[in-house]
TORSEDO-446189 format. One record per atom (N, C-alpha, C): residue number from 1; chain; atom name; x, y, z. Coordinates in pm, 1 decimal, always signed. Each point is the difference from the previous one (the first is absolute). Example, Ala and Ser with C-alpha at 12.3 -4.5 7.8 and 13.67 -1.06 7.14 Angstrom:
residues 2
ATOM;pado;selo;pavex;east;north;up
ATOM;1;A;N;+1319.0;-569.0;+780.0
ATOM;1;A;CA;-89.0;+119.0;+0.0
ATOM;1;A;C;+90.0;+120.0;+0.0
ATOM;2;A;N;-35.0;+105.0;-72.0
ATOM;2;A;CA;+82.0;+119.0;+6.0
ATOM;2;A;C;-77.0;+109.0;+73.0
This chain:
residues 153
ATOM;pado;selo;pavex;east;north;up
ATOM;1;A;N;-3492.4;+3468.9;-468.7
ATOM;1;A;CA;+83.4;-97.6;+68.1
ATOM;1;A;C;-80.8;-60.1;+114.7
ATOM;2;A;N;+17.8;-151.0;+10.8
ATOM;2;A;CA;-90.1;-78.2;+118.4
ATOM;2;A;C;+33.0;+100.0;+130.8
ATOM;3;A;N;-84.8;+6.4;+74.2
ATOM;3;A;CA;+52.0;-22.0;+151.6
ATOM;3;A;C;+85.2;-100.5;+93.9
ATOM;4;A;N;-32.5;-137.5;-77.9
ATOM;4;A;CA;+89.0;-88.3;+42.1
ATOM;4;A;C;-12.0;-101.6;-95.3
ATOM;5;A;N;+98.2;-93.1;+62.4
ATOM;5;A;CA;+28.4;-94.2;-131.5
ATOM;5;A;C;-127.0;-76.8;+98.1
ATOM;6;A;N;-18.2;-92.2;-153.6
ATOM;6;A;CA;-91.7;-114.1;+15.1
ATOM;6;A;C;+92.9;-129.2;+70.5
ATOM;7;A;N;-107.3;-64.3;+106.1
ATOM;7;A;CA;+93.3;-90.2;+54.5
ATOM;7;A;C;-5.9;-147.5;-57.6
ATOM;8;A;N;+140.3;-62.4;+1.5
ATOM;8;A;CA;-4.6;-119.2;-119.5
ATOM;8;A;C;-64.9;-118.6;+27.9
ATOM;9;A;N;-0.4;-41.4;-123.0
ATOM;9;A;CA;-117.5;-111.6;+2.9
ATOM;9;A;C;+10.1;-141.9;+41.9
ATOM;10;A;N;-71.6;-39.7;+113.7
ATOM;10;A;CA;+51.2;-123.8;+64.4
ATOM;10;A;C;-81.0;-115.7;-20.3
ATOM;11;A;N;+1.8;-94.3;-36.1
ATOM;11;A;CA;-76.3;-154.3;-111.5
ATOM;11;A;C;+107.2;-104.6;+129.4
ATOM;12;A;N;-75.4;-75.5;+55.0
ATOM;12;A;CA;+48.2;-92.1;+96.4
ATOM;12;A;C;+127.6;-115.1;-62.1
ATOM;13;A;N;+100.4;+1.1;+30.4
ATOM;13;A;CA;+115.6;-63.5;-82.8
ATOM;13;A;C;-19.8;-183.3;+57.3
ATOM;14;A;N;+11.9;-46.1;-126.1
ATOM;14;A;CA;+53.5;-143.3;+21.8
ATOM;14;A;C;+143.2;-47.1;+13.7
ATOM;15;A;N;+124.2;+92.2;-48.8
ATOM;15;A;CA;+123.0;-117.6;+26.7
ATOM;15;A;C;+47.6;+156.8;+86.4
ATOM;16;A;N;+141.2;-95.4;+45.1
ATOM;16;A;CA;+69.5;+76.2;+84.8
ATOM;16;A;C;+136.8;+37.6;-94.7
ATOM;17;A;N;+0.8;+72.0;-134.2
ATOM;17;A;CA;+122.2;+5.9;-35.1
ATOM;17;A;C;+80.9;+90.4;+65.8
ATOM;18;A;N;+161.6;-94.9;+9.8
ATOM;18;A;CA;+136.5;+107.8;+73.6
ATOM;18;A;C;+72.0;-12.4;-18.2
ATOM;19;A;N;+66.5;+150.5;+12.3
ATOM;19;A;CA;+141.1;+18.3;-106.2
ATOM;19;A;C;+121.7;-23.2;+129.3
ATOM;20;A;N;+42.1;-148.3;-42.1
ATOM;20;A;CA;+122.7;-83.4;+58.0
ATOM;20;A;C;+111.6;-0.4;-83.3
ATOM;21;A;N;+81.6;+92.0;+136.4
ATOM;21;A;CA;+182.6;-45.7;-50.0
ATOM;21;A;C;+20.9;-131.2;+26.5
ATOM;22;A;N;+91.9;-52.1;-142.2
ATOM;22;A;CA;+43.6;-136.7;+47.9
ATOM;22;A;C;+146.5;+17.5;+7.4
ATOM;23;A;N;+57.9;+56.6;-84.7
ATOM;23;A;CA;+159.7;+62.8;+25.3
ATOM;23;A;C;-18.7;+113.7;-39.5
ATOM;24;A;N;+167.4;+78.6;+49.1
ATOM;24;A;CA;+38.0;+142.8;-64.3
ATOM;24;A;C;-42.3;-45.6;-151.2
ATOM;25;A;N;-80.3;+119.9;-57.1
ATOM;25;A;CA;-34.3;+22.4;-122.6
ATOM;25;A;C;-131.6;-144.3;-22.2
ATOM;26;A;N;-15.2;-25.8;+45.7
ATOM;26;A;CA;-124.6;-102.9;-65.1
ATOM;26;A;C;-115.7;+2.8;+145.3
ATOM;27;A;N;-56.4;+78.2;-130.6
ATOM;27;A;CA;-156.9;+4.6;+107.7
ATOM;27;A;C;-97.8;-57.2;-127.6
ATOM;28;A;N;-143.5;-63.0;+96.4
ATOM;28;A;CA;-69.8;-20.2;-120.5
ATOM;28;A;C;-194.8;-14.7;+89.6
ATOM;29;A;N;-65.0;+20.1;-96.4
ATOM;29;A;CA;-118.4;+38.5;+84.0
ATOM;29;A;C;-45.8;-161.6;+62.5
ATOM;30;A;N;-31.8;-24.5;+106.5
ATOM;30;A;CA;-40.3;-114.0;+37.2
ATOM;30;A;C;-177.9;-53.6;+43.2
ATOM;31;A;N;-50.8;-77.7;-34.0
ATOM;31;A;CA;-136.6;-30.2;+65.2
ATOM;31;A;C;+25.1;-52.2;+130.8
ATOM;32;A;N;-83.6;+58.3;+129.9
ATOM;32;A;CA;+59.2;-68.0;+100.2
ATOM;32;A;C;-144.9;-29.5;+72.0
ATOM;33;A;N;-3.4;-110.0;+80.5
ATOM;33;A;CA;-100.8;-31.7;+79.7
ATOM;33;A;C;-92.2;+151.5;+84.4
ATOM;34;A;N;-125.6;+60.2;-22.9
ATOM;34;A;CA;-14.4;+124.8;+33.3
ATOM;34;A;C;-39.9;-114.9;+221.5
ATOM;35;A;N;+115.7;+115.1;+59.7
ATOM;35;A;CA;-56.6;+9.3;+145.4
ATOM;35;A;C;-115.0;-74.8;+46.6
ATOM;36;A;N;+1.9;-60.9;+120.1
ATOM;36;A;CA;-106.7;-53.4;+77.4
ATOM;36;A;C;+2.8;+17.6;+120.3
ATOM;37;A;N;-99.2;+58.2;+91.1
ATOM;37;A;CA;-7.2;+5.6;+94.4
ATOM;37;A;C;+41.3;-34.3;+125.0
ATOM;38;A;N;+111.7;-94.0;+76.9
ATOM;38;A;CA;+34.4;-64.4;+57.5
ATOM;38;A;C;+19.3;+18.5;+140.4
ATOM;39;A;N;-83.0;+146.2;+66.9
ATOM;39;A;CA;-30.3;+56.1;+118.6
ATOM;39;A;C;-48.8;+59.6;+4.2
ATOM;40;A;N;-57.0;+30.5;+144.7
ATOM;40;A;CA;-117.4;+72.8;+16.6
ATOM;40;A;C;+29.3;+143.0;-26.6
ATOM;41;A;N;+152.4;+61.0;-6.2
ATOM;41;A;CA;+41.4;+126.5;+12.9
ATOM;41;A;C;+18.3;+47.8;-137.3
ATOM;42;A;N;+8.9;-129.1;-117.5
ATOM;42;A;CA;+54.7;+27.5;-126.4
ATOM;42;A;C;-61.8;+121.8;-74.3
ATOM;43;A;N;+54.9;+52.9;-82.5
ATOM;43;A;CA;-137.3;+99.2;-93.4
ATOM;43;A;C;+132.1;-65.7;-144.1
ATOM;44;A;N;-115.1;+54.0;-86.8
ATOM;44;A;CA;+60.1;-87.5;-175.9
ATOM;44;A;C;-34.6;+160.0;-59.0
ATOM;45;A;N;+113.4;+50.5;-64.4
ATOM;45;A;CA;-64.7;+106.2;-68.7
ATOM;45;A;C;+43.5;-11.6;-171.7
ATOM;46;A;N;-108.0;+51.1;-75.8
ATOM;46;A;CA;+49.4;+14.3;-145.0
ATOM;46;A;C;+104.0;+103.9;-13.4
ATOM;47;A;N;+70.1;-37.5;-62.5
ATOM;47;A;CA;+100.5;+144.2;-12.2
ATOM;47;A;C;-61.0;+71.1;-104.8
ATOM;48;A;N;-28.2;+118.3;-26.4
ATOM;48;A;CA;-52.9;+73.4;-86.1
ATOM;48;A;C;+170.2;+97.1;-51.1
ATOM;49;A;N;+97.6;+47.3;+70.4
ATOM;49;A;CA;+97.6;+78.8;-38.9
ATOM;49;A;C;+135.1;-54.3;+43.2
ATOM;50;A;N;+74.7;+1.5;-78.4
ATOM;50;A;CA;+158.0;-1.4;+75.4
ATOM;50;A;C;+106.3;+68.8;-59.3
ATOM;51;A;N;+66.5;+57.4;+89.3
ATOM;51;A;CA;+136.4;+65.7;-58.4
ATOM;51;A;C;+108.4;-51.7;-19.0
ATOM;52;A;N;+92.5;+6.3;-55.4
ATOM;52;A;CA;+123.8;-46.0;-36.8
ATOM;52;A;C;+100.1;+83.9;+74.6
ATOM;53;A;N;+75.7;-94.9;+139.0
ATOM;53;A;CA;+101.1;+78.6;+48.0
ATOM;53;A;C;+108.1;+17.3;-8.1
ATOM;54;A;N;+150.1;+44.0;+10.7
ATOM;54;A;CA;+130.2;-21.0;-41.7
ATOM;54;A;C;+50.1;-116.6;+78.7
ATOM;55;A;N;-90.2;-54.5;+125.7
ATOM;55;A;CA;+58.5;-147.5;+45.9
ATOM;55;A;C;-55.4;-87.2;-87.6
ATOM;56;A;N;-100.6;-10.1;-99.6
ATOM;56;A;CA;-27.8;-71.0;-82.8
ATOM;56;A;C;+37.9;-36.9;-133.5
ATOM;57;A;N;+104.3;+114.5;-22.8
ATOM;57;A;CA;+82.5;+12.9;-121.0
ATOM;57;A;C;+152.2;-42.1;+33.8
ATOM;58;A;N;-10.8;+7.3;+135.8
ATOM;58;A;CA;+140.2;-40.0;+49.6
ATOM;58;A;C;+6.6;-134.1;+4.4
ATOM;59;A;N;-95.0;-59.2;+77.8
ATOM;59;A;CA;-17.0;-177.1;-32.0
ATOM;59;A;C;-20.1;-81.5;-106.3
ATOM;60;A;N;-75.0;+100.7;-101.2
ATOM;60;A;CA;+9.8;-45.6;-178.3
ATOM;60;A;C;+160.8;-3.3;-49.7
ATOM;61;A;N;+74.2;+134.2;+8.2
ATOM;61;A;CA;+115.2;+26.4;-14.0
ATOM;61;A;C;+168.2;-116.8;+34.2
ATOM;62;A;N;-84.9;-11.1;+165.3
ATOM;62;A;CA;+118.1;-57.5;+74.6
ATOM;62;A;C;-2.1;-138.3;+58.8
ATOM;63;A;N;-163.2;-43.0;+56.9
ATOM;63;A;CA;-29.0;-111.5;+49.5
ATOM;63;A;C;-13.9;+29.6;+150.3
ATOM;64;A;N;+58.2;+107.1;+17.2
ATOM;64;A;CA;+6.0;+8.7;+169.0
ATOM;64;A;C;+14.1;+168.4;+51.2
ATOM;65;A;N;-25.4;+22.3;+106.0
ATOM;65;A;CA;+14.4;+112.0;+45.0
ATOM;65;A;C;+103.1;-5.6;+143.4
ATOM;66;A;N;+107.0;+36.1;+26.0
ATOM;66;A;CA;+102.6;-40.2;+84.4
ATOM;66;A;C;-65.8;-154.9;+70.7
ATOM;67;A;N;-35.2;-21.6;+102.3
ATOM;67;A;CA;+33.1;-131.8;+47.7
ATOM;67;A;C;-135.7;-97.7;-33.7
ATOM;68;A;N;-122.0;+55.4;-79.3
ATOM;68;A;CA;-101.8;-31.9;-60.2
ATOM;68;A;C;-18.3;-55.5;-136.9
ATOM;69;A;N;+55.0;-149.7;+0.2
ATOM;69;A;CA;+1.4;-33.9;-138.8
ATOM;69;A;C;-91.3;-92.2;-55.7
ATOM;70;A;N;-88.6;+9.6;-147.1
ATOM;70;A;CA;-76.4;-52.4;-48.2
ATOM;70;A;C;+39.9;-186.5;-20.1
ATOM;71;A;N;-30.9;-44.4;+81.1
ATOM;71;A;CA;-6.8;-162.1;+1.8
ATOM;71;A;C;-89.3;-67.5;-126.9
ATOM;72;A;N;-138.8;+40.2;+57.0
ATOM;72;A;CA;-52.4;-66.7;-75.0
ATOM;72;A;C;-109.9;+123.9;-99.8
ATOM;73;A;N;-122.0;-87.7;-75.9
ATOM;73;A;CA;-66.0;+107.1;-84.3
ATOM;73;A;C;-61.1;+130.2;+133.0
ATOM;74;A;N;-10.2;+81.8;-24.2
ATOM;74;A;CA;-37.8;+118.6;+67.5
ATOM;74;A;C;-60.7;+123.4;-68.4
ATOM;75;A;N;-122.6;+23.5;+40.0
ATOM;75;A;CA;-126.3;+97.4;-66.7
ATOM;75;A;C;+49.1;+132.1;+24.7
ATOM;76;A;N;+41.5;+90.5;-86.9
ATOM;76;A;CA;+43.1;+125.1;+61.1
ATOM;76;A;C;-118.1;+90.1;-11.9
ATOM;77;A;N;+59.5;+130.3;+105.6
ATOM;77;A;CA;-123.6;+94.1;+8.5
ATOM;77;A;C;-15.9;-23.4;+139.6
ATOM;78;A;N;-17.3;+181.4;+32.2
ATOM;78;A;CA;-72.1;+27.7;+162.3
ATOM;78;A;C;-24.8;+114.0;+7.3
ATOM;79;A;N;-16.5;+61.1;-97.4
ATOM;79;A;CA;-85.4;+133.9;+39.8
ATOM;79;A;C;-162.8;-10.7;-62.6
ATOM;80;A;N;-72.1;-52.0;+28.5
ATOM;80;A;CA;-72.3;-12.6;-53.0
ATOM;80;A;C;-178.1;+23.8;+100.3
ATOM;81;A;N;-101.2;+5.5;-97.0
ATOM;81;A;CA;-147.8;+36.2;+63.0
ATOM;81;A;C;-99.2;-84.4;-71.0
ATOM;82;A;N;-126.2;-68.0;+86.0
ATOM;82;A;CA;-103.6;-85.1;-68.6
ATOM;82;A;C;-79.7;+40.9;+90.8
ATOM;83;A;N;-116.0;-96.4;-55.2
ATOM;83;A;CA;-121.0;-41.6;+56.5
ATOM;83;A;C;+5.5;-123.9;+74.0
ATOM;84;A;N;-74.5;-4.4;+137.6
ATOM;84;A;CA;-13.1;-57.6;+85.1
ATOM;84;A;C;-115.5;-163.9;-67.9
ATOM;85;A;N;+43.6;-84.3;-0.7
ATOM;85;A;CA;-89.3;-115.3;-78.0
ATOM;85;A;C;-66.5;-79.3;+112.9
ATOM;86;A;N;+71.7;-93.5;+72.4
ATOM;86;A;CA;-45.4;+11.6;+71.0
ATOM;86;A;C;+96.7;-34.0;+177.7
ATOM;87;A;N;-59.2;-21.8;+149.7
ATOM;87;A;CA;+14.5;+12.2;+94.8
ATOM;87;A;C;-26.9;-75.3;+64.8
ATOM;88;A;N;+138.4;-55.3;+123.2
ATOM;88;A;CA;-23.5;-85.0;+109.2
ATOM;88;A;C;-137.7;+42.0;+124.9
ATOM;89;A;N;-62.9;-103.7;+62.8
ATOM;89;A;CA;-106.9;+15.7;+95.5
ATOM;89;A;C;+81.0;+113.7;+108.7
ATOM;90;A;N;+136.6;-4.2;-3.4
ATOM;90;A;CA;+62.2;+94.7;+133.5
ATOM;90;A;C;+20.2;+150.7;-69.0
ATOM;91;A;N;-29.4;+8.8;-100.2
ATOM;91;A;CA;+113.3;+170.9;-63.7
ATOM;91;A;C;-185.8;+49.4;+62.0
ATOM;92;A;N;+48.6;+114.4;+29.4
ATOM;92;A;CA;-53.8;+115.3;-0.2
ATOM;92;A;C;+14.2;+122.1;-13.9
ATOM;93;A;N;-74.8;+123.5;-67.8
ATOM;93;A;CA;+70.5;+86.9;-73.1
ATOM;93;A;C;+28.5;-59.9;-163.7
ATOM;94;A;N;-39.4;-64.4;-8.8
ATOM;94;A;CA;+38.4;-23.0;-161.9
ATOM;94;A;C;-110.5;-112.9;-41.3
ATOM;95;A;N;-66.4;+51.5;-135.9
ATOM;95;A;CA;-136.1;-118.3;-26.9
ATOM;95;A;C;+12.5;+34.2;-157.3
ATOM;96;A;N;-40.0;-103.3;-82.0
ATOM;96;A;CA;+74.8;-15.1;-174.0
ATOM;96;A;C;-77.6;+136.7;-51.3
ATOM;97;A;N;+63.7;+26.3;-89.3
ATOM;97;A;CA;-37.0;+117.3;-48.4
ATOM;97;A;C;+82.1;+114.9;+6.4
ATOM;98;A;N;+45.2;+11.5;+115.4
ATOM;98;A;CA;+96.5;+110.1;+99.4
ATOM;98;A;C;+124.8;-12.2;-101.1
ATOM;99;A;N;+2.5;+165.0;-14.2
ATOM;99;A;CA;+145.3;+42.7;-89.4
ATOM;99;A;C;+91.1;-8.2;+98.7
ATOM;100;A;N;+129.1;-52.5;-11.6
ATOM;100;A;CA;+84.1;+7.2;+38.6
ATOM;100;A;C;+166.0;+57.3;-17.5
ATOM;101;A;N;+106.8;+42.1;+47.4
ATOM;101;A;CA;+113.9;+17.7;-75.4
ATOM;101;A;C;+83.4;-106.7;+132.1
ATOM;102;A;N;+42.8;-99.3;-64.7
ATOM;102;A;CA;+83.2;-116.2;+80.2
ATOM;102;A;C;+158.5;+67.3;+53.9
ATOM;103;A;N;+13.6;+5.6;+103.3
ATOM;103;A;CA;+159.3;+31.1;+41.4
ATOM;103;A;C;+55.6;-123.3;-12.0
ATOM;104;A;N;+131.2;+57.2;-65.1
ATOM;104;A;CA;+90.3;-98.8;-21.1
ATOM;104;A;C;+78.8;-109.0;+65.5
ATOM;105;A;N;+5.1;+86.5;+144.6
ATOM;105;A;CA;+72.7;-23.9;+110.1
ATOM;105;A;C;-96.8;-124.7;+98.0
ATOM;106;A;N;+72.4;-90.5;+15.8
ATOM;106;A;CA;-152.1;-56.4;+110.3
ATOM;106;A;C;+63.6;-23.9;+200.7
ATOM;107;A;N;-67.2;+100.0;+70.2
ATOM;107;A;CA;+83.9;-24.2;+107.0
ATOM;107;A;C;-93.9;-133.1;+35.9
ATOM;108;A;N;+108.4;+1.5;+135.9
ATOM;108;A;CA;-73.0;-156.4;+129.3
ATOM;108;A;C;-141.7;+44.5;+79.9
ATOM;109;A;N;-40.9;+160.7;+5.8
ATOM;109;A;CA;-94.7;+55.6;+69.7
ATOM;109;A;C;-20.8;-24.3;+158.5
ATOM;110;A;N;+114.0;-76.6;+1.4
ATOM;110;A;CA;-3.6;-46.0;+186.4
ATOM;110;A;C;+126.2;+57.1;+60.7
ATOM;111;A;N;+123.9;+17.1;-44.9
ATOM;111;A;CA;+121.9;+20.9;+96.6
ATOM;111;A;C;-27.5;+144.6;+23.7
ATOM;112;A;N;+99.6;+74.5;+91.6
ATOM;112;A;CA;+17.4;+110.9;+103.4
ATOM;112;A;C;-15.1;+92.9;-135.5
ATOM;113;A;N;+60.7;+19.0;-107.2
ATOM;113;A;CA;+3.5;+103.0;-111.5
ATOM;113;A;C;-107.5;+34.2;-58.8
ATOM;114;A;N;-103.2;-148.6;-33.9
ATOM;114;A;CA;-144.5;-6.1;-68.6
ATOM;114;A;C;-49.2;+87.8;+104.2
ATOM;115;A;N;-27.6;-73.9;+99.8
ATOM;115;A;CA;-94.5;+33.2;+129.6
ATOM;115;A;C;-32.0;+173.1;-7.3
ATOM;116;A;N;+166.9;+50.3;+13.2
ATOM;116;A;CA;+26.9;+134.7;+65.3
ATOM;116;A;C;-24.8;+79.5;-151.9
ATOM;117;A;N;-57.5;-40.9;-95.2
ATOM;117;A;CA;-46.8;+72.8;-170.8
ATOM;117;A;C;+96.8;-4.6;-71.2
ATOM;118;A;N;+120.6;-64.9;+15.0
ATOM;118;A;CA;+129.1;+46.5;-68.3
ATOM;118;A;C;+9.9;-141.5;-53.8
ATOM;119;A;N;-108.3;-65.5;-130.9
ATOM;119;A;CA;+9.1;-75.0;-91.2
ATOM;119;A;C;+135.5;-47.6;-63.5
ATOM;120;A;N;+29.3;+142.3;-7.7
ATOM;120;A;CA;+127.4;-27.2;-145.2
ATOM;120;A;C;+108.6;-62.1;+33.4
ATOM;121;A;N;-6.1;+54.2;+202.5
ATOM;121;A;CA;+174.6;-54.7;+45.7
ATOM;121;A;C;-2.2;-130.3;+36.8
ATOM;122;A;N;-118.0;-75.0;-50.9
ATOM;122;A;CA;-45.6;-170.4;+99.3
ATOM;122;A;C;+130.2;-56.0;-82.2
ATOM;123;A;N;+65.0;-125.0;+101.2
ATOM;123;A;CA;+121.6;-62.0;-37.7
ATOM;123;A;C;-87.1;-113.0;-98.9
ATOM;124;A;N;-76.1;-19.6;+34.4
ATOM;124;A;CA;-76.8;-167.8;-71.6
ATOM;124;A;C;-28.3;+78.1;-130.4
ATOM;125;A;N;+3.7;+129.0;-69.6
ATOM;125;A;CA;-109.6;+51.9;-105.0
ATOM;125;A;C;+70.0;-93.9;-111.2
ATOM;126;A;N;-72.5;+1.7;-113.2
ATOM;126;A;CA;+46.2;-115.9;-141.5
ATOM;126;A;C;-73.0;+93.9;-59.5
ATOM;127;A;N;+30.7;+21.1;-168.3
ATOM;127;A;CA;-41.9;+71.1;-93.1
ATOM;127;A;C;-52.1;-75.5;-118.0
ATOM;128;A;N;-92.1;+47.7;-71.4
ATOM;128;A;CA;-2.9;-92.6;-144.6
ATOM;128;A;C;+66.2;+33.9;-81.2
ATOM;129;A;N;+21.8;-98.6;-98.0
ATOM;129;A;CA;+73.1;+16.9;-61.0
ATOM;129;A;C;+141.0;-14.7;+57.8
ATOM;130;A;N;+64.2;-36.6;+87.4
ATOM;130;A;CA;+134.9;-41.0;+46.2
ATOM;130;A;C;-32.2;-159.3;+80.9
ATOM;131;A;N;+145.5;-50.2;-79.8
ATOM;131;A;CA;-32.1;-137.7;+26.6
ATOM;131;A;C;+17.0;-54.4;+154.5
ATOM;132;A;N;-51.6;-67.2;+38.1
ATOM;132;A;CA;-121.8;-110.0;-42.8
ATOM;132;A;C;-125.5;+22.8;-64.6
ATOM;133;A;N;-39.6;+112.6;+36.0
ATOM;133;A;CA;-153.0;+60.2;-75.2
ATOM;133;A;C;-14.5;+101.0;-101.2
ATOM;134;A;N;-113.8;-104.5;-59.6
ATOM;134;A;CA;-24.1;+84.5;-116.3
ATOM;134;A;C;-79.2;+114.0;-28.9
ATOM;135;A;N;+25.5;+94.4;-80.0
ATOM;135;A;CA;-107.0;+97.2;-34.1
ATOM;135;A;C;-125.1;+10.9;-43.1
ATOM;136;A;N;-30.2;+136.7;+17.0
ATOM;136;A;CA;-141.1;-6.5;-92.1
ATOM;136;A;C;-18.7;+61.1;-143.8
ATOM;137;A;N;+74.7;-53.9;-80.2
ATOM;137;A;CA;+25.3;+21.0;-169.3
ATOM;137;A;C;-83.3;-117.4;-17.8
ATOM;138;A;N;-175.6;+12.5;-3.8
ATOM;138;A;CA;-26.2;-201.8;+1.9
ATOM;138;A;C;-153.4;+102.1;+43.1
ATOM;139;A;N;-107.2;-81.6;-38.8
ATOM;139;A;CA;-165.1;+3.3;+36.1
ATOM;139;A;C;-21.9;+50.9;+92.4
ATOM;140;A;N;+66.9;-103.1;+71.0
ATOM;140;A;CA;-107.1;-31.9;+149.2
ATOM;140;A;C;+142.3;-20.9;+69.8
ATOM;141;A;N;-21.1;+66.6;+159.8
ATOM;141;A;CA;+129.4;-10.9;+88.9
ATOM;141;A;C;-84.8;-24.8;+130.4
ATOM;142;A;N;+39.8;-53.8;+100.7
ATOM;142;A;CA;-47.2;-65.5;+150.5
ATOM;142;A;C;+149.7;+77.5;+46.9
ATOM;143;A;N;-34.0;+119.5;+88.2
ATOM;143;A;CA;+137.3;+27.6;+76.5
ATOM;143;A;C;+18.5;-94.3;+78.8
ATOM;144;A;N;+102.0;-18.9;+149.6
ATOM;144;A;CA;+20.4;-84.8;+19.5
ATOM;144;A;C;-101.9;-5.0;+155.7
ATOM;145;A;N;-89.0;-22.9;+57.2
ATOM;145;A;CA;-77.4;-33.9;+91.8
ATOM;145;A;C;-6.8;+124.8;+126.0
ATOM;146;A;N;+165.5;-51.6;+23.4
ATOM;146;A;CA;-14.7;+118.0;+153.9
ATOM;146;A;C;-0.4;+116.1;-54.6
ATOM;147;A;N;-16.0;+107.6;-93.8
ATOM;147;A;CA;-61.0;+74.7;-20.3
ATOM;147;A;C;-113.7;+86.0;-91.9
ATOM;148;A;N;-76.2;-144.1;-25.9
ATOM;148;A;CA;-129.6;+35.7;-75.4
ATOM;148;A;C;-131.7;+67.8;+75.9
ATOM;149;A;N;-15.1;-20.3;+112.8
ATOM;149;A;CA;-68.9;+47.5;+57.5
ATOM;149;A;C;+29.6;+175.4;+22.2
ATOM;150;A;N;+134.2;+56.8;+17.7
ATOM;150;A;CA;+30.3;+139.9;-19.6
ATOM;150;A;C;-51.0;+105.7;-90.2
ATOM;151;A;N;+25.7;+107.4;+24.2
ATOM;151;A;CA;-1.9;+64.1;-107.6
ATOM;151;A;C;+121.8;-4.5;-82.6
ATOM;152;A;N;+79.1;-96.1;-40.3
ATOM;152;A;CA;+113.2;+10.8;-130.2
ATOM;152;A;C;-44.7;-83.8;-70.9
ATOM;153;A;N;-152.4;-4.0;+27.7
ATOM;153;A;CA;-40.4;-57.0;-165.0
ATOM;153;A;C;-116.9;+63.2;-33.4
């Protein structure tokens, strides 16, 4: 028996396919414009893994999760881990190549809760995969700026 598994095989991707709900029960795989850089803080990562969560079966299911409802097409998926492709002139701590596992959660990294380490309780936090934003069931994901430079990516 190996000692460890062999690690999988990575060939530089050309499209960005992602798996978008468009209603309860109709999802379908989509080609989408792959990420571009658009700050100095941005990082673009390939997604290499994603899990399937029960809020993601709930929005396939229902369209919405109590006051969170699917408007428009929306990429599901947020548990997920890639490779770092590439990086704004400001991130530091993170340069392409770099394995990553993406948190789902994205705080503001500035109010009294960020500041004091307590991420999770920030009032501003937004998640992927809950609408307005989409997940990372899809290539390539750009979290959202104010916290690419962190470690939650």
């Amino acid at each position: 028996m190996p000692s460890e598994c062999p690690p999988p095989s990575y060939s530089p991707r050309t499209s960005n396919l992602s798996f978008v709900l468009k209603n309860p029960h109709d999802v379908e795989f989509v080609e989408r414009p792959i990420p571009q850089l658009s700050s100095p803080k941005d990082v673009i990562v390939a997604v290499n893994y994603t899990g399937i969560c029960g809020s993601d079966v709930h929005y396939w299911d229902h369209g919405s999760i109590g006051h969170f409802v699917v408007q428009e097409l929306m990429v599901l998926g947020h548990e997920s881990s890639g490779t770092v492709v590439e990086v704004g002139s400001a991130v530091t701590g993170l340069q392409p190549g770099d394995k990553v596992a993406i948190e789902p959660g994205y705080p503001c990294r500035w109010c009294a809760e960020c500041l004091a380490g307590r991420y999770n309780l920030c009032p501003e936090m937004v998640f992927a995969a809950t609408p307005p934003h989409h997940g990372t069931l899809t290539g390539f994901t750009l979290p959202p700026t104010y916290q690419s430079t962190s470690t939650h990516c």
